[in-house]
Every structure is written in C-alpha cells, then in structure tokens.
C-alpha positions as CSV (number, residue, x, y, z in Angstrom):
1,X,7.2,0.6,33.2
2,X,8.9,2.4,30.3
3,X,6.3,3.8,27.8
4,X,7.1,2.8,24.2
5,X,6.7,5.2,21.2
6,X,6.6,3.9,17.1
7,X,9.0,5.9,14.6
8,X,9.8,5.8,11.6
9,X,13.1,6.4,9.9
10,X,15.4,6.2,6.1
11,X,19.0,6.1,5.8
12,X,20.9,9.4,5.2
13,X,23.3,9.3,2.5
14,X,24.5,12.9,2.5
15,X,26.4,14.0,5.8
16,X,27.9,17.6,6.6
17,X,26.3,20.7,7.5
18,X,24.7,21.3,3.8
19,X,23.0,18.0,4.2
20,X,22.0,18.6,7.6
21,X,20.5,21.9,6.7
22,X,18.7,20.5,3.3
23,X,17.2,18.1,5.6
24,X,15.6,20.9,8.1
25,X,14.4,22.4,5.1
26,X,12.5,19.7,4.1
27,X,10.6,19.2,7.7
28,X,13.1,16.1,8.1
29,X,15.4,15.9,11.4
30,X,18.8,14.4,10.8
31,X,19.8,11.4,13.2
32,X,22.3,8.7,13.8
33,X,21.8,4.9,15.7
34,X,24.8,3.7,17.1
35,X,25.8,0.7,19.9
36,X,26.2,-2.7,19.8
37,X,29.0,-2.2,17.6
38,X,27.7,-1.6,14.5
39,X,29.2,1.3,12.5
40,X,27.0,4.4,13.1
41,X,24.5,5.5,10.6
42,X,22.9,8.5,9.6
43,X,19.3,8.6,9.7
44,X,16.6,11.2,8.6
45,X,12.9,11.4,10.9
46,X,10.3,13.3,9.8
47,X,10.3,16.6,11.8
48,X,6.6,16.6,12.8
49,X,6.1,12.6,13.9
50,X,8.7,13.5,15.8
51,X,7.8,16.3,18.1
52,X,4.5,14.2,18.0
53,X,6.4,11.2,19.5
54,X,8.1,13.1,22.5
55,X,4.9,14.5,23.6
56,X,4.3,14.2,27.0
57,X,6.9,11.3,27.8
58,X,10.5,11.4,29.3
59,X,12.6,11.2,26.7
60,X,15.6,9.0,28.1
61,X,13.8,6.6,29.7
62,X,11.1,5.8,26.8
63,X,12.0,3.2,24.5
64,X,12.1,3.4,20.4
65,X,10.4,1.0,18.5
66,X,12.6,2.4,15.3
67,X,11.9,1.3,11.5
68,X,14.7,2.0,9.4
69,X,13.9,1.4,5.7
70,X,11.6,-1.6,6.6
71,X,13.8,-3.3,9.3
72,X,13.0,-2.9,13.0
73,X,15.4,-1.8,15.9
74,X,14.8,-1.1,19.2
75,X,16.4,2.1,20.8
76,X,17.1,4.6,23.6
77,X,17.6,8.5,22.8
78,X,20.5,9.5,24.4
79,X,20.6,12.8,23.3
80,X,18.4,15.7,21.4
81,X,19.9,19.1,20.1
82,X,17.4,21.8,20.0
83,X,18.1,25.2,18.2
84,X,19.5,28.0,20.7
85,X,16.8,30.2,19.7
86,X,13.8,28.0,19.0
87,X,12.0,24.9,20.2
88,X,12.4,23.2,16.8
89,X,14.7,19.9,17.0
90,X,17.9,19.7,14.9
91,X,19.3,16.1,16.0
92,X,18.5,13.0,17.2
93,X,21.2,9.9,18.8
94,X,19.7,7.0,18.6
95,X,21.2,4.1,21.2
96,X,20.3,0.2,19.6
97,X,20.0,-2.4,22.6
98,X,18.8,-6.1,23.2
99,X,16.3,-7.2,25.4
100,X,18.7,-9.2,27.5
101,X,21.3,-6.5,28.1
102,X,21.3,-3.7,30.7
103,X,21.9,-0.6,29.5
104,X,22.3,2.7,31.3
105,X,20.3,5.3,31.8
106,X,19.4,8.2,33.8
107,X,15.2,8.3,35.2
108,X,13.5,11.4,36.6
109,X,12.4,11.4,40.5
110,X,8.9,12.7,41.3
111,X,8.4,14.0,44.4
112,X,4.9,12.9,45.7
113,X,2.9,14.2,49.1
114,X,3.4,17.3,51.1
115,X,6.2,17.3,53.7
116,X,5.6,17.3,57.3
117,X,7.6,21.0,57.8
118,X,5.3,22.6,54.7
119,X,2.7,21.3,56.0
120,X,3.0,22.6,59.7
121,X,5.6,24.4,60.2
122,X,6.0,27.1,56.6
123,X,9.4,25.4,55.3
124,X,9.7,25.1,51.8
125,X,10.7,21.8,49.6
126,X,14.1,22.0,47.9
127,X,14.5,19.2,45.3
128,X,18.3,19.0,44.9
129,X,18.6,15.8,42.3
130,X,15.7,15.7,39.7
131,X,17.1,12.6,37.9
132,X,19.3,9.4,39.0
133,X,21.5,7.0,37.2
134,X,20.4,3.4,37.1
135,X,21.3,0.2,35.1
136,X,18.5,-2.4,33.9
137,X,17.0,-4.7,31.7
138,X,14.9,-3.1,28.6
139,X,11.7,-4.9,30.2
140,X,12.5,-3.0,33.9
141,X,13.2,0.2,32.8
142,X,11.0,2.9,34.5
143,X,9.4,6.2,33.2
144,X,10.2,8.1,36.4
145,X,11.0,7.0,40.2
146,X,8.3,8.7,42.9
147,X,9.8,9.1,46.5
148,X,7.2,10.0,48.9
149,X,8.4,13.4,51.3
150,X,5.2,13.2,53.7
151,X,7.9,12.8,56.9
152,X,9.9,15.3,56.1
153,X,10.3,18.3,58.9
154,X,11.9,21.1,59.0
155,X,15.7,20.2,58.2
156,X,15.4,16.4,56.8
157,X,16.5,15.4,53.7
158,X,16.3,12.3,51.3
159,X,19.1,10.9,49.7
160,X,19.6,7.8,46.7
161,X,19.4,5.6,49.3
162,X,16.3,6.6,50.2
163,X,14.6,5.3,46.4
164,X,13.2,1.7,45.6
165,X,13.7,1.1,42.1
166,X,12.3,-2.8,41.7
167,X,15.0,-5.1,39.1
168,X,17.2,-2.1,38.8
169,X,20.6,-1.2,40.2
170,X,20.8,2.7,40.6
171,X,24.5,4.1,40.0
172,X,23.6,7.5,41.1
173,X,25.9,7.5,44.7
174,X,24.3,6.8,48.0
175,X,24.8,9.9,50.0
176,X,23.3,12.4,47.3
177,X,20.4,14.0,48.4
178,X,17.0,14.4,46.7
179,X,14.9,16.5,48.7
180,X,15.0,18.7,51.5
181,X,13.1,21.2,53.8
182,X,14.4,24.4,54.6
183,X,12.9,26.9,57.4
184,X,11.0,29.3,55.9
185,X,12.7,32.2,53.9
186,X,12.3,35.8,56.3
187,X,10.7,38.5,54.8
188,X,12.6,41.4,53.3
189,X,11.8,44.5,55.6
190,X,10.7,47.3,53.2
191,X,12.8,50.0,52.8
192,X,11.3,53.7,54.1
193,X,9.3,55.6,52.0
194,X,10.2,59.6,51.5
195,X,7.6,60.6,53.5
196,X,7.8,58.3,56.3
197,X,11.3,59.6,56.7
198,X,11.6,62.4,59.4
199,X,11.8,66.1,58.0
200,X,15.2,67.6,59.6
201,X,14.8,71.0,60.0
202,X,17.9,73.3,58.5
203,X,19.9,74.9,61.1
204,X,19.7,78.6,61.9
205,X,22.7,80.5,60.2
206,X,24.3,82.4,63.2
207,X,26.3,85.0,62.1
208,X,28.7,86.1,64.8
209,X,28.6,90.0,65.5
210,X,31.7,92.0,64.3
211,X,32.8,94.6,67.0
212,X,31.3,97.8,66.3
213,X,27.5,96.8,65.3
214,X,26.9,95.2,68.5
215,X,25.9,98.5,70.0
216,X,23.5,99.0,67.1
217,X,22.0,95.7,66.7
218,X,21.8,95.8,70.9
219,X,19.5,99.0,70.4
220,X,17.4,97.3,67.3
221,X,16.8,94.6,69.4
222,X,15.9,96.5,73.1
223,X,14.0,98.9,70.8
224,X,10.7,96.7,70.3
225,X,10.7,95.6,73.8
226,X,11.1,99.0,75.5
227,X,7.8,99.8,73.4
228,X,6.0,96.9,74.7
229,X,6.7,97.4,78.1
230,X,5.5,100.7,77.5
231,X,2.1,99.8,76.3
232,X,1.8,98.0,79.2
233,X,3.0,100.1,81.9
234,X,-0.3,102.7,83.2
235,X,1.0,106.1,82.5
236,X,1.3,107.9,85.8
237,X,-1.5,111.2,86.4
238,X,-0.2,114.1,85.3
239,X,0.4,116.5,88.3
240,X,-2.3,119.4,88.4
C-alpha cells in the first residue's frame, strides 16, 4: 500500500515571481492544490518539513494528508520543481482526490532476484521502463510494483503484461518492455603501447655513383681487401 505522509500548509495571497522569491527567502516553498474543480490556490509549505516529508518515499505514489489553514484535504503530488543548480525545492502541485474516485498515477517497478543469464551465463540486466501508468482507488494505490527477473536468460525480456498490480488497472501499453538480458559486453582490446610496437629500422641512403668516381671508389673499396688477403697469404722464400 501507499505510504501516507502529514503536512502542513497556509494560503498564499501574494502570487508572481517577487512573492515566490520572498517566500524562498523565508524557508517557505510556494505551492498550489488544484482538481476536483475547485479554483486553484496558492499555498506556502515550510521548506524544511518538507524535504523531511519526501524522505525516503516515492513521491507520486505517496499520498498527502494536507492541512490548509485548519481544514484537511487529501492529495497527490503531481509535480516538484527543483532549482537547476541545487537540490533545494522551489514548487510544489498539489492534486485533491476522494476516496471513491480513481485517479491516475504513475508507480515505480523494482526489479527483484537475479536473472538466470547474470547468473550463469555473464549477461547484464537492462531495465528499460522504471515506472508504469496505472488507474486506482486512493485505498489500492501502491508505493512501487516488484517484478521478479529470476527466469530471465540470455535474450528474454519482460514487458507490462508481465506485472500484477492487485485492484488496479495499469495504462502503461502491453507490449512495452521492463527488463531485459543482454549478452555480455566484449572487452575493448587495448591499444599497443610504444614499446611493444616494432622498431623499423631506416633505410640505407644509396647514392647512385656518378660516372667518373667509379674508378676511384672501385680502388677505395678493393684497397682494404687486397691488404687482407695479403696478411694472409705466406710470403714466398726469398731466393738465395
């Protein structure tokens, strides 16, 4: 079931951006409440029972037991503005409903066990969808919807139509799918380091012979051999 947290609130007379930002400046949050039909109103929570409130819940499906200047409403949020740069919140909707009306809303799915293909065969879970639309009573509502991937192998996948939500009707269509398993991601083959890589030798600068030098670099060159051989020839005996 839904959890329910306690607020309280106090009309806003003052609208616009000055208002808006007196109100921050105060540790006060503006807000509206609206459905139902009556004519939206601007409210003021204080900044800190707030953040205190959405603690650890999901704030869509959690229902609002709101006080407004002494006179109780029940409520949804259906939507929460956060500053770009901080965490801090700068505005609250507040959605009125009646026990015995549906109202729509959107639940998170939890994924719960560990799928067949992680398991045994190194795939990887992909959740695709992380919440799903559904229509209920204000008694039925959820906090969250588990679906249980245990079966899943290597190339299954869960769709909508694959979650049990009990006295609910979920909107969200059939064939979208939840969860997955993907074969396992290859790994990336390092690239060579510089001194793994093979040393290529430079090339020899040959230097073609210009006619006329031939001769001399023939005689440079038969020079040091002629010597060699001659070290290793035995000198004949001299004749007596």
């Amino acid at each position: 079931m839904a959890q329910t947290v306690t607020l309280s609130a106090t009309a806003r007379e003052k609208t616009g951006k000055g208002a808006a930002r007196q109100a921050r400046f105060e540790k006060r949050v503006p807000a509206v409440i609206y459905g139902h039909g009556r004519a939206t109103q601007s409210l003021m929570v204080d900044a800190l029972a707030l953040e205190k409130a959405l603690t650890g819940i999901e704030p869509e499906s959690t229902l609002i037991d709101l006080t407004v200047d002494g006179k109780k409403a029940r409520a949804l949020i259906r939507e929460i503005q956060r500053h770009p740069l901080r965490p801090d919140i700068i505005h609250v909707d507040f959605y009125e409903i009646k026990a015995d009306e549906k109202v729509t809303l959107k639940v998170p799915v939890h994924l719960v066990g560990t799928a067949d293909g992680v398991r045994n065969a190194g795939g990887v879970l992909d959740q695709v969808t992380r919440e799903v639309e559904i229509e209920v009573l204000p008694e039925h509502i959820p906090d969250r919807v588990e679906l249980d991937v245990s079966a899943l192998k290597i190339g299954d996948s869960l769709h909508a139509r694959d979650l049990s939500i009990p006295n609910a009707v979920i909107l969200t269509g059939a064939d979208l799918t939840i969860a997955t398993v993907v074969p396992p991601r290859a790994e990336e083959v390092a690239a060579p380091t510089a001194e793994a890589t093979t040393e290529v030798s430079e090339p020899e600068l040959i230097r073609k012979v210009r006619e006329g030098e031939e001769g001399e670099a023939g005689a440079e060159a038969a020079a040091p051999a002629a010597e060699e051989k001659e070290k290793k020839s035995p000198k004949a005996p001299e004749k007596p």
